[in-house]
C-alpha positions in Angstrom: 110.5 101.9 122.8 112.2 99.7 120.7 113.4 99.0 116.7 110.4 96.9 114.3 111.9 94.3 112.5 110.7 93.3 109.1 111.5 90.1 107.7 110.9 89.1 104.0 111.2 85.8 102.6 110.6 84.2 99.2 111.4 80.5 97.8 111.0 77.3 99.4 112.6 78.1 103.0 111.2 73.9 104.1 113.8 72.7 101.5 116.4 75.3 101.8 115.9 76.6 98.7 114.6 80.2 99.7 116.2 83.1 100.9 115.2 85.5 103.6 115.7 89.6 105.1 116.0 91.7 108.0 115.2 95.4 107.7 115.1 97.3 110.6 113.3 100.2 111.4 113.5 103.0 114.1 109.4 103.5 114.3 106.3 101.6 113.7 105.3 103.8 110.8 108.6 103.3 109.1 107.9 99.7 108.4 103.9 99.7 108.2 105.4 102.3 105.2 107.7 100.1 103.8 104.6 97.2 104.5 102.4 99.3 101.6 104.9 99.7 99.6 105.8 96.0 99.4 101.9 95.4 98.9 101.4 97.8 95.7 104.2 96.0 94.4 103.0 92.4 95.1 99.6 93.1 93.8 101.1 94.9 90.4 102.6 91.8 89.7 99.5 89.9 90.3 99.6 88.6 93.8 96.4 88.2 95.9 96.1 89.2 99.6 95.0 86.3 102.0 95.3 87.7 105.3 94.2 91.3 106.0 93.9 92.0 109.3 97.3 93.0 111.0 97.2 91.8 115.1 99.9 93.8 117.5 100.4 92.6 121.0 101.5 94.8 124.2 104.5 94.0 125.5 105.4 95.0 129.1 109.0 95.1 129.9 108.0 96.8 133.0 
């Protein structure tokens, strides 16, 4: 159907102060990949989930 987008941010993006990117990925399981991977490495360095449930929505370009 279409590329996934996944955009990563870190810093203070209210006060202009963070900084933010775009990876782009062919297939849904590309970025739920690169998703894990980003995880394992946020909770190695001692970050804590807060949200676990992941929502998708059907689009209909129909």
């Amino acid at each position: 159907m279409g590329d996934w987008v996944l955009t990563e941010s870190w810093g203070n993006s209210v006060r202009d102060s963070g900084a933010f990117n775009h990876t782009v990925f062919h297939c849904y399981h590309e970025a739920r990949n690169r998703l894990r991977e980003i995880s394992k490495q946020q909770k190695s360095l001692g970050f804590k989930k807060t949200v676990s449930k992941e929502h998708q929505i059907e689009l209909d370009f129909g």
